[in-house]
N, C-alpha and C positions, 0 to 999 in steps of 0.2 A: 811600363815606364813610358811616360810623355813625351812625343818628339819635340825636339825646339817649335816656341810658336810660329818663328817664320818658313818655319817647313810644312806645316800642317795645311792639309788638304779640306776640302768639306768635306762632309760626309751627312747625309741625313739622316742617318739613324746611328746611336752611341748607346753603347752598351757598355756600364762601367760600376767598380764596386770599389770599397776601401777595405782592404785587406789587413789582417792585423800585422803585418811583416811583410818588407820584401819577399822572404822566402818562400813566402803562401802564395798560389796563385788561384785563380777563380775557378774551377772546372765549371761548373752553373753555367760561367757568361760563354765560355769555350762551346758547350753545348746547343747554348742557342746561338752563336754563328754559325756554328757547320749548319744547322739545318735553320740555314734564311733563304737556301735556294737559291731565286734570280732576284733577292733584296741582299745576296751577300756583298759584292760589288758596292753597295751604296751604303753601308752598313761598315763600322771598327768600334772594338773592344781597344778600352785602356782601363789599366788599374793602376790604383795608387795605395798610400797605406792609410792610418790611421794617426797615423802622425804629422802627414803633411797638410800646410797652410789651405783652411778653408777657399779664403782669396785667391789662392795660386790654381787652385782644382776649378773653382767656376771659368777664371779667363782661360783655361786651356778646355774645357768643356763649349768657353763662345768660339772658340778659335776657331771650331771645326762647323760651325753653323749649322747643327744638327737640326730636322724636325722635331723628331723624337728622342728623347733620353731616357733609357729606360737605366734606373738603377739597381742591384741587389742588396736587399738590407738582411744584414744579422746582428745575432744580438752584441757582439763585440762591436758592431759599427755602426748602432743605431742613433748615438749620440752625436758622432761626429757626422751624420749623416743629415742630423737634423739642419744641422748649420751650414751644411751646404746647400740643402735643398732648399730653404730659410731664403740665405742670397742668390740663388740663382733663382728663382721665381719671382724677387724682385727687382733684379735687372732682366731678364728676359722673359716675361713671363707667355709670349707666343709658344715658347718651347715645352712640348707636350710630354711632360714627368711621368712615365710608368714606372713603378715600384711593383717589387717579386721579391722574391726569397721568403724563409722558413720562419724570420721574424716580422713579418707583415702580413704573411698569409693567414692569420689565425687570431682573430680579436680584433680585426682591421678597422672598423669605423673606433674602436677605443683608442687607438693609437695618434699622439700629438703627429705623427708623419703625416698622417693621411687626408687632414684639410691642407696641406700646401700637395698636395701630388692633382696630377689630371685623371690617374688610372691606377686601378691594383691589378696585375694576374698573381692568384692564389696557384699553389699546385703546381707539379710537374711542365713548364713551360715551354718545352721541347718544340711543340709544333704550334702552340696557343699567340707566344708572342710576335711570329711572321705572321702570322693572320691578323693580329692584332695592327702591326705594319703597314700591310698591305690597307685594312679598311682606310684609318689613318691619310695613309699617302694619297687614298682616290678622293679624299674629303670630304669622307664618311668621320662619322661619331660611333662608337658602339654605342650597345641600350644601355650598359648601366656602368657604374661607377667601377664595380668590384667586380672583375672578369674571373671566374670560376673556372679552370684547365681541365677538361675530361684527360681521365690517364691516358697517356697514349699507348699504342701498340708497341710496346720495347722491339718488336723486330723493324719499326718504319723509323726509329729514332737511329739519327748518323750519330756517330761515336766524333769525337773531338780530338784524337790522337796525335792528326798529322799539324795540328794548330800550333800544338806545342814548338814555340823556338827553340832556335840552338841556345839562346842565351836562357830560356828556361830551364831547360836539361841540363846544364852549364851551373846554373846559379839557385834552381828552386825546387820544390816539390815536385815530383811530377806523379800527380794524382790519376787512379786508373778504379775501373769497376767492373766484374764479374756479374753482379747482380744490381737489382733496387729490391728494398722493401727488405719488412724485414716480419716473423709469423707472430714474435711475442707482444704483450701487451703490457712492456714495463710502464707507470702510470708516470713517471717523472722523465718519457720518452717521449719527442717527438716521433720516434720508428714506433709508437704505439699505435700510431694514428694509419697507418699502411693497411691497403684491404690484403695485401698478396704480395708470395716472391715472386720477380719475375728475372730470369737469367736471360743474359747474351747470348750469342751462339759464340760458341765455347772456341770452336777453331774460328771464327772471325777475329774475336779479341784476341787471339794468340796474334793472328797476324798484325796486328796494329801493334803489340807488343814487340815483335819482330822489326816493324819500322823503325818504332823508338830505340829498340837497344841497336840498329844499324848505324843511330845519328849519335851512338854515344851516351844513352841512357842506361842507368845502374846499376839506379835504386827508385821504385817504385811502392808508394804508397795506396794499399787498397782500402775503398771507403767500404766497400760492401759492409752492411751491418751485422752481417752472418757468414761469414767468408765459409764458414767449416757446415751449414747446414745442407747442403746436398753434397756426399763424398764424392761422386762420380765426376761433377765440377772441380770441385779442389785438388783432387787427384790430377784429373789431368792437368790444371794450372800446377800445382808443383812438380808433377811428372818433364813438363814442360823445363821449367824454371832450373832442374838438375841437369838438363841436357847443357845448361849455359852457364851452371856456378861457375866455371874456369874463368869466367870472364868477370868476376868480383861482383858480384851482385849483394846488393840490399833489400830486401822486404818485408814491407809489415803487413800484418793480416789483424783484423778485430774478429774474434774467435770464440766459438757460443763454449765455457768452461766445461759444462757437461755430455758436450759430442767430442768424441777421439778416437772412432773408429780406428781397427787397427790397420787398415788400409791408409789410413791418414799416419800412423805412428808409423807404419812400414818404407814412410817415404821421409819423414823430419829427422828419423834418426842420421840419414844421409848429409842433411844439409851443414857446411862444416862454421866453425865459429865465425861470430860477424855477418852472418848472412841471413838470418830470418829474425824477428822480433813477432812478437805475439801482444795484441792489447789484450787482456782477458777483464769482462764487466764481471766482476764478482758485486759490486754494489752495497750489499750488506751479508753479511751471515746471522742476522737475526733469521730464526725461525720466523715468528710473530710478523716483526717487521715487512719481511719478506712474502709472504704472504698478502698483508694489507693494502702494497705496490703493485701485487699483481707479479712478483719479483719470483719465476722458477729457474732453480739450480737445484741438483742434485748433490748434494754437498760430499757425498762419498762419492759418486763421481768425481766429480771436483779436486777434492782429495788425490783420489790415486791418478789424473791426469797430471797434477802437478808434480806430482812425484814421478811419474814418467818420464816427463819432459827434464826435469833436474837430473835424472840419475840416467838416462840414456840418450838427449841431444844434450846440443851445442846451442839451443834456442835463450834467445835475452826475451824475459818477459816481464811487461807491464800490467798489474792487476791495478784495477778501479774500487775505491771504496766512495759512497756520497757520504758526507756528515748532512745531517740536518732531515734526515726521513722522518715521516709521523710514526710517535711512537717511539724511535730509536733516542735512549740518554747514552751521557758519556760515559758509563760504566759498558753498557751493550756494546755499545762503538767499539771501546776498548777491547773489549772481550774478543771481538771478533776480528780485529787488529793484529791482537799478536796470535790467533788461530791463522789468519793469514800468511801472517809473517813466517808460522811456521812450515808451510807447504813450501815456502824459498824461493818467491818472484826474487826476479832484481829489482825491479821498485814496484814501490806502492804510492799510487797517484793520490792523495786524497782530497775527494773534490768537496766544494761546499755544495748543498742541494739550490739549483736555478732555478726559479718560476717560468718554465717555457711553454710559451704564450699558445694554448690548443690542448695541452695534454691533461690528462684525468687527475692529477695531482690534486687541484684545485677540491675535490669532494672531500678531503680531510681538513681544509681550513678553519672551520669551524667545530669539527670533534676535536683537533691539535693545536688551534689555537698560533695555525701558521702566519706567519707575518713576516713580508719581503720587502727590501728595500722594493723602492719607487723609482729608479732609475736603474740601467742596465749596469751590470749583469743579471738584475733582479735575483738577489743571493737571500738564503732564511737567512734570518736577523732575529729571532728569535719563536719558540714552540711551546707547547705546554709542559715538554721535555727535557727542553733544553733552553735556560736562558740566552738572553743577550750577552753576556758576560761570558756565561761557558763558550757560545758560540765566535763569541771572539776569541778568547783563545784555543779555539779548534780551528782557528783561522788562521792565526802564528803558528799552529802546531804543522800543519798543511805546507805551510811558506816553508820553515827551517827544517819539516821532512826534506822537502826538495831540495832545498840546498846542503845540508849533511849526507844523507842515504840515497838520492833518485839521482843525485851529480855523479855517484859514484866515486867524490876525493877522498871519504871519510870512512873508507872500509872499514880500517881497524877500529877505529872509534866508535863504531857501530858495531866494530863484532864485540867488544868490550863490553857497551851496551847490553845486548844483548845476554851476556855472559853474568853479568848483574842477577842478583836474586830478585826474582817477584817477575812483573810484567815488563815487557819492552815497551808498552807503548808509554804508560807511565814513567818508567824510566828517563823515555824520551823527554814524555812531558816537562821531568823534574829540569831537565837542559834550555829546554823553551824556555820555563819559567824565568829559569835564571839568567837567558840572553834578551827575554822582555825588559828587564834591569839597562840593559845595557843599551837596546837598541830601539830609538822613539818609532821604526821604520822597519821594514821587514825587504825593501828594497835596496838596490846598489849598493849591498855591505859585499865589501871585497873577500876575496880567500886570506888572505894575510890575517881579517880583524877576523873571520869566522874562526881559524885557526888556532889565534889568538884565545878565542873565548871560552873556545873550549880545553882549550892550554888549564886555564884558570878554573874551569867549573871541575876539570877533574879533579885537582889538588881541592881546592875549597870546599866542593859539596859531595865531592867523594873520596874524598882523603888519602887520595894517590901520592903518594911520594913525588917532588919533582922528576925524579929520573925515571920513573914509570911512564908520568903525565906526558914527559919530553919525547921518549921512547915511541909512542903511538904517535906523538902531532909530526913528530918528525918522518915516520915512517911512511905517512898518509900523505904529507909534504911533499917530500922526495923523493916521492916514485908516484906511476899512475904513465899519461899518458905524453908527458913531458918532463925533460930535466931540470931540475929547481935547485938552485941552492937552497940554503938554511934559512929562514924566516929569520929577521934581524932582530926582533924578538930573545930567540934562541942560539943565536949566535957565541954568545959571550957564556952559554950556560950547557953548550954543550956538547960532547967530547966523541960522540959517536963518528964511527967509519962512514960518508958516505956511499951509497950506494948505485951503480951501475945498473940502469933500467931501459928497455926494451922502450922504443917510442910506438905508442898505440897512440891510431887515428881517430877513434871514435867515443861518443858515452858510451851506446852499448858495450865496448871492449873494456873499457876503464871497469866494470864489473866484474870483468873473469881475470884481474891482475890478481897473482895470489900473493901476497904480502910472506917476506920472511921476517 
């Protein structure tokens, strides 16, 4: 957050990104302060979001009368990044534009960003952009446009830990990492592009972690791309992390499906509800598909991990599926949908497939006949598999998963779902369908009208009884993680007891409510 302009100091060098939310914070820009050395002094990070007024973000960018600006572009803020970097090179154009991050380092002279900037650093920035600084400030030029980051020695990179404010740990994410890199070679990954894992020293991050839970830190989110592929690290991070459960902790790990040593299960059975979350990349369960990505998972592994984790922790877990892979139609999808659904995450994310800008993907375009929007997110828009049409609504189906099943309001409704003859995901579908009717927008529909609609799709298109149909919206209503009256809807229609329900703070918990 921006301090008032009349309080703003100069500073020569600004380091700043647009974040998709408040709640998100930079770690990237956190990382290249701690290591500016004797330019940190001279040197402040500020972030904003992606929401806020282009206009407003330059004058508080001149405030500070920086040399250098270096920005980080991603693909969620490469839009509104244009338009700042657009006006701010037209009123100040002395001020020397470096551009970094994941979406600029890879296809870089193609990118509309890259004739308004002064400078790119591609890659791992850690020590690349104080150097970068430093020529800079003596009134040097480097040689060339596009600055290429040799990886740095992950033991000479300082950690960013202590950067974090009170009002971070207070109000946002607070992002942490065991590792970089990551060994696989999913082709719709930018972690494809990694030569190597490289780990922290294990007891130093612990102590950083020490510092942050001392100022009142929680919940910590790890980016590691493989949290679970060396056990000897993850063990002692969760061997760790039980010594402090009493003190209410949150943690998420992104977690390779097919590793679960049982040195790893000997330790999550311990961790009690509410306290660990697992992202699991499942991606596809096309054999075929899977395969042609470059995509390994062991599927009977897979299998009996998930059924571990269901039937002996306490773990909330999010599995990933992409719609839009070469090769994969919406019958495959489907297929592997509700083979999913039946191992029993708590949700299932379903993403549309990104064009990101560097990765191997790009070599099925023309056998698949891929074709992406032209603007970010860069989403498929249609395959040789998969129409535009279908893919449209695999993209309603995406939105009202999240809002029905991955919100966790619509237990019953879902286990009802479920409970239907044939497929869950088609089942589902047939719900889309019938709320595409209803709604020109997949955005800001409230719980009331979502409620509402599928009030009506039960009776109408699955020929529920009103007092069945009422029974579940009400049940899903009126209980969960706060206390609701009756939807005015069903006020007048209906005669039920209400019920006395436990207040849960979180999504993940809103999962483990067991409906009577």
């Amino acid at each position: 957050m921006a301090a008032p302009l009349e309080q703003i100091q100069p500073k020569d060098i600004l380091l700043g990104t647009l974040n998709s939310t408040y709640q998100h914070s930079s770690f990237g820009l956190r990382y290249l302060y701690a290591n500016m050395q004797e330019l940190q002094p001279q040197t402040h990070v500020i972030e904003w979001t992606i929401k806020e007024n282009s206009r407003n973000i330059v004058e508080q960018i001149l405030a500070y009368k920086p040399k250098i600006m270096g920005l980080s572009v991603y693909i969620w803020n490469t839009e509104e990044m244009f338009e700042v970097l657009s006006m701010l090179k037209t009123v100040a154009p002395e001020i020397v534009v470096v551009l970094g991050g994941p979406e600029i380092s890879y296809e870089t002279e193609t990118q509309r960003l890259f004739p308004l900037c002064d400078y790119v650093i591609t890659g791992e920035a850690d020590h690349s952009f104080r150097e970068f600084c430093q020529t800079i400030l003596k009134g040097e030029k480097p040689e060339t446009k596009i600055i290429r980051s040799i990886l740095p020695d992950i033991k000479s990179v300082l950690t960013p830990y202590h950067l974090y404010t009170d009002d971070d740990i207070k109000n946002r994410v607070i992002y942490v990492e065991a590792s970089r890199g990551c060994p696989y070679k999913c082709e719709y990954c930018l972690s494809s592009l990694d030569k190597s894992v490289r780990n922290f020293d294990t007891e130093h991050f612990l102590k950083s972690i020490d510092g942050l839970m001392d100022r009142g830190a929680r919940t910590f989110k790890f980016v590691d791309r493989t949290f679970n592929l060396s056990p000897t690290t993850s063990t002692a991070i969760l061997k760790y992390f039980l010594t402090k459960i009493h003190l209410g902790l949150f943690l998420h790990f992104e977690m390779v499906p097919d590793r679960l040593p049982q040195e790893i299960k000997d330790l999550i059975v311990q961790f009690p509800l509410g306290s660990l979350q697992f992202e699991v990349g499942i991606q596809t369960l096309n054999p075929e598909v899977a395969v042609s990505v470059s995509r390994k998972n062991d599927l009977v592994k897979v299998r009996d991990n998930f059924q571990f984790i269901l039937e002996h922790t306490k773990i909330h877990t999010h599995a990933d599926l992409i719609v839009g892979l070469p090769g994969e139609t919406i019958e495959s999808f489907g297929a592997g949908f509700d083979r999913l659904s039946q191992m029993g995450p708590d949700e299932i994310q379903v993403g549309i497939l990104k064009r990101l800008k560097g990765t191997p993907i790009i070599r099925h375009e023309t056998q698949f006949k891929m074709i992406y929007q032209k603007f970010a997110p860069f989403q498929i828009i249609s395959t040789s598999t998969m129409s535009y049409s279908t893919l449209q609504k695999m993209n309603r189906f995406a939105k009202f998963w999240d809002l029905y099943a991955n919100s966790g309001e619509f237990k019953n409704l879902m286990l009802h779902l479920k409970k239907q003859e044939g497929s869950l995901f088609w089942n589902f579908m047939g719900l889309v369908e019938f709320l595409n009717v209803k709604y020109s927008e997949t955005h800001s529909i409230s719980l009331m009208s979502l409620c509402e609609q599928a009030w009506n799709y039960l009776q109408q298109e699955l020929h529920l009884t009103e007092e069945i149909a009422t029974e579940i919206i009400v049940s899903d209503y009126c209980s969960g993680y706060k206390k609701r009256d009756l939807p005015p809807f069903l006020k007048k229609k209906n005669h039920l007891i209400k019920r006395d329900m436990n207040s849960l703070n979180s999504r993940q918990l809103k999962h483990q409510v067991i409906q009577s």
